[in-house]
C-alpha positions in Angstrom: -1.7 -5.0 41.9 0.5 -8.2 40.8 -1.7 -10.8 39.4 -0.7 -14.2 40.0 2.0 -15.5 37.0 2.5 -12.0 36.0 5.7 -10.6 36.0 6.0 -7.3 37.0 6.5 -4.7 34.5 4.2 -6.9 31.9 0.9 -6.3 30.6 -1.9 -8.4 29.8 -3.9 -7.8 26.7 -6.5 -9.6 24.5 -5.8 -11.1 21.0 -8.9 -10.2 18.3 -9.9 -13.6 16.8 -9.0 -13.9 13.6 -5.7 -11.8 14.2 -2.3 -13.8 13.1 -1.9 -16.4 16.1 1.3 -14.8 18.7 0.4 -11.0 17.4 -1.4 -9.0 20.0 -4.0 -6.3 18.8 -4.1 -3.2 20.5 -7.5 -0.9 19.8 -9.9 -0.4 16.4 -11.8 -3.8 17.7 -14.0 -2.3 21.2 -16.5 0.3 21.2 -14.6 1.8 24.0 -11.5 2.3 22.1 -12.9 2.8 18.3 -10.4 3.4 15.5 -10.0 6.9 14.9 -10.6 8.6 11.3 -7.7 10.3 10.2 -8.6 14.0 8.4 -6.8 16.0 6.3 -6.7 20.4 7.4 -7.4 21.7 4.4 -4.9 24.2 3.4 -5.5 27.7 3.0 -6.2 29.4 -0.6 -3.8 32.4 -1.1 -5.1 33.9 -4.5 -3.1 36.1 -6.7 -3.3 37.8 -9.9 -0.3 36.7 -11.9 2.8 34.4 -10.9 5.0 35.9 -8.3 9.1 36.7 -9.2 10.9 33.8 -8.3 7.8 31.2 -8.5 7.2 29.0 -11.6 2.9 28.3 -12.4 2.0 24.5 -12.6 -1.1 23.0 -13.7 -2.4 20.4 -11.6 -2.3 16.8 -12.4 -2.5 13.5 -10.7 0.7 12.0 -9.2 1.4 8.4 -7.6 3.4 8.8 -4.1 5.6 6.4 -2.4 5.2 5.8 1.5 7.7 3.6 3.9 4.6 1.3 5.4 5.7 1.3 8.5 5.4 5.6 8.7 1.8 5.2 6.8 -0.9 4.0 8.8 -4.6 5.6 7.6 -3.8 8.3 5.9 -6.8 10.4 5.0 -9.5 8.5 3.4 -7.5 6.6 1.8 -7.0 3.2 3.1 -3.0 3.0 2.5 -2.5 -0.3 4.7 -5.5 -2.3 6.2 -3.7 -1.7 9.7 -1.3 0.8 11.8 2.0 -0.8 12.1 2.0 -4.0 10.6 4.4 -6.6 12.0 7.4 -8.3 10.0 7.9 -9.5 7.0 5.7 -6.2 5.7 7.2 -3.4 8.2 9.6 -1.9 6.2 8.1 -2.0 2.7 6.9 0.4 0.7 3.8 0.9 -1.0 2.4 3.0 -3.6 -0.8 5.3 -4.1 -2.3 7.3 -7.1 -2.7 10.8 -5.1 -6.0 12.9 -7.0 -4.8 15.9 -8.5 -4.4 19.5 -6.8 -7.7 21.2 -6.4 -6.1 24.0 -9.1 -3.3 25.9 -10.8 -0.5 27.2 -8.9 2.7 28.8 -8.5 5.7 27.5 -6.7 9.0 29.3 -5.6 11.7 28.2 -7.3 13.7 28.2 -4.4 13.6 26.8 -0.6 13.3 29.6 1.9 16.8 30.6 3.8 15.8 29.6 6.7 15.4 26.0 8.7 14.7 24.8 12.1 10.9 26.5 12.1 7.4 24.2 13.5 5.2 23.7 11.2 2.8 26.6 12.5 6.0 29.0 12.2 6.1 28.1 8.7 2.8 28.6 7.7 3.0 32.1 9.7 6.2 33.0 7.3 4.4 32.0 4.6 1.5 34.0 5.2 3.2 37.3 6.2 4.7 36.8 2.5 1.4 36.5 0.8 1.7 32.8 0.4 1.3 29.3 1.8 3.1 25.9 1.8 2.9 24.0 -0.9 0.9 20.5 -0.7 2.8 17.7 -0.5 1.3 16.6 -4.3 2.0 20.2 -5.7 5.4 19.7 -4.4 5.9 16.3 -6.1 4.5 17.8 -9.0 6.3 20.4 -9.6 9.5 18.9 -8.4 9.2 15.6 -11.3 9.2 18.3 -14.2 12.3 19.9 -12.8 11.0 23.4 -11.7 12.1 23.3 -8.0 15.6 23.9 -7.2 17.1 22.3 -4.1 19.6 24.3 -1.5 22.5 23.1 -0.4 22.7 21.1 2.3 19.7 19.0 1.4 16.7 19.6 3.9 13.3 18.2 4.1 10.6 20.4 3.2 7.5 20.8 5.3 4.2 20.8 3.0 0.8 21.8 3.9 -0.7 18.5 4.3 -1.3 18.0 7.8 -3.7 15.3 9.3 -5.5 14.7 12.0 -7.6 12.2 14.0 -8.4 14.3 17.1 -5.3 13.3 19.1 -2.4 12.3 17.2 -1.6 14.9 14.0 1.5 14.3 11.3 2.4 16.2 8.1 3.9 15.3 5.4 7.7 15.9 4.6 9.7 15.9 0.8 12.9 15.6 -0.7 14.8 14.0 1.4 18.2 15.7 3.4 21.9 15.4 3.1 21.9 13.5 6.8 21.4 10.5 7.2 21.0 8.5 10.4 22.7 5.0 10.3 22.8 1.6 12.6 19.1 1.2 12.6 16.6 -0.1 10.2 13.9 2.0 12.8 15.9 5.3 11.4 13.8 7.6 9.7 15.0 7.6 6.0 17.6 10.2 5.3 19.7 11.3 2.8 17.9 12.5 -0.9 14.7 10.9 -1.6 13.5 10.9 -5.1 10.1 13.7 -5.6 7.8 10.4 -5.3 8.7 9.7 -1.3 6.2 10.6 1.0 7.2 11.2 4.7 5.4 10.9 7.8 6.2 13.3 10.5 4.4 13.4 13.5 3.9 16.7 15.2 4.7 16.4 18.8 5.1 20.5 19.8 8.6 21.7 20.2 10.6 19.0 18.2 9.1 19.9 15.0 11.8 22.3 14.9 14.8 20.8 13.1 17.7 22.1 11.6 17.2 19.5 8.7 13.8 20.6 7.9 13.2 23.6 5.6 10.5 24.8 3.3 9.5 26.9 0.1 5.9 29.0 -1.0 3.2 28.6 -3.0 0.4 30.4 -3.9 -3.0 29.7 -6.2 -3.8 30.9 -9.3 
């Protein structure tokens, strides 16, 4: 039903006092639509007895990561940015967190796997018939800022076990960065090589997690 002075095709909504006068709020400030917590999964323990071939051990320390705010939002319980897509000037800046150190020593291949274009869950399921996991995305970091890690040819992302949820929407956490690189849009996702400290959000929406640009390499705890 068309209410009078509405166009059709618009939508009316409410503005939370206090908000930036102009910006509409959408949820987080009405019992019936509460903000959601955003959890980590934890990630699995794979323990083995002494470094695999082909893997390199690491001990855990803390790292500082580097998010796009725009991809951020909550992430964990960490509060990255106060709010989930901030408007201009702030939407394309980047901020910067001190990330705890991994829960303990580990190992991490060397190399990427030889193979791209699997989900997430396909991943972990490769990993696992190998006797491993994914690495977390601060094991990753860790391990690639002391030069252990070797990178294949074409450059692809790599997917890390770092997945979060908040009931409904989930999003893991991509590294490294990939030869491609889309242009004509500052809305692109960032391509091309990212430097160990950037941090990507990826949500998961089903099949299109499956990308030709996104690989991944194995871990495994000590």
């Amino acid at each position: 039903m068309q209410s009078a002075g509405v166009e059709l095709g618009s939508a009316a909504v409410w503005t939370r006092p206090g908000t930036v006068p102009g910006h509409v709020a959408f949820g987080g400030g009405s019992a019936t639509y509460p903000a959601r917590v955003t959890a980590r999964v934890e990630a699995p323990v794979v323990r083995v007895g002494d470094v695999p071939d082909g893997f390199v051990a690491v001990e855990p320390r803390p790292v500082r990561a580097r998010f796009r705010r725009r991809e951020t939002g909550c992430y964990g319980e960490v509060p990255y940015v106060e709010e989930w897509k901030p408007l201009p000037p702030r939407l394309h800046d980047f901020v910067e967190v001190d990330r705890p150190l991994p829960r303990g020593p580990f190992a991490i291949a060397v190399r990427e796997e030889p193979v791209t274009g699997l989900s997430l869950a396909e991943a972990r399921a490769y990993a696992a018939e190998r006797g491993a996991r994914l690495p977390t995305e601060d094991e990753w970091q860790l391990a690639a800022q002391q030069g252990l890690i070797e990178r294949r040819e074409p450059l692809t992302w790599n997917w890390t076990e770092s997945e979060h949820s908040d009931g409904i929407t989930r999003f893991a956490l991509l590294k490294g960065g990939s030869a491609f690189r889309a242009e004509g849009s500052e809305w692109y996702v960032d391509g091309g090589p990212q430097a160990a400290d950037f941090s990507l959000k990826y949500l998961l929406p089903g099949p299109l997690q499956r990308s030709s640009r996104i690989g991944f390499r194995l871990a495994v705890d000590l």
